[in-house]
C-alpha positions as CSV (number, residue, x, y, z in Angstrom):
1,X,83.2,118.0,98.6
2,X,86.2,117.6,96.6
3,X,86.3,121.4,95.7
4,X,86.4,122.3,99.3
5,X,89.7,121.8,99.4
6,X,91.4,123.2,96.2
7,X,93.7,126.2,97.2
8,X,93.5,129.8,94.9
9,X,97.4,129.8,95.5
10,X,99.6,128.5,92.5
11,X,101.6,125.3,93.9
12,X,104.3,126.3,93.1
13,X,103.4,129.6,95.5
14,X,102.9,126.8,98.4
15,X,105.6,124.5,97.8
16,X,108.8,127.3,98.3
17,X,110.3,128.0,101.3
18,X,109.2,130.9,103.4
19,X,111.6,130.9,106.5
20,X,115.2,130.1,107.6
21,X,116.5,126.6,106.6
22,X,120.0,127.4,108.5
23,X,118.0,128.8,111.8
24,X,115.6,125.8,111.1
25,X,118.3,123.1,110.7
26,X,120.2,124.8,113.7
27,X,117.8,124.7,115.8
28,X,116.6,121.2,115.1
29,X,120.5,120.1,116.1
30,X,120.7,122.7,119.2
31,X,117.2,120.5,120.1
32,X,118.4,117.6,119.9
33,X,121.6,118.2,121.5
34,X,119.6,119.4,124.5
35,X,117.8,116.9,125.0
36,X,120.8,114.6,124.8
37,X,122.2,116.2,127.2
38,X,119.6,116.1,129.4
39,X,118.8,112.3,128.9
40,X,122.5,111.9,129.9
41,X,122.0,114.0,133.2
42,X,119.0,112.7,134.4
43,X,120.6,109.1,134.1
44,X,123.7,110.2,135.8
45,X,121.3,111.7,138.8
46,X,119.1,109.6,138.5
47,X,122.2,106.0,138.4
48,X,119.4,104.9,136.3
């Protein structure tokens, strides 16, 4: 069972970084910004 899951790709292959880590770390703050945002709103509407 064990060799069912070894990988033909060299780990080091598997372990780099394919995409954007700006666009990824911008987006995870515009994200989270939003949903601040939000959370702020709906308390405001909501004179939770």
């Amino acid at each position: 069972m064990a060799e069912h899951w070894k990988h033909t790709a060299d780990p080091a292959e598997i372990m780099r970084a394919t995409g954007h880590p700006e666009l990824e770390y911008a987006a995870g703050w515009t994200i989270a910004g939003l949903v601040t945002i939000g959370t702020i709103v709906a308390a405001w509407v909501f004179a939770i």
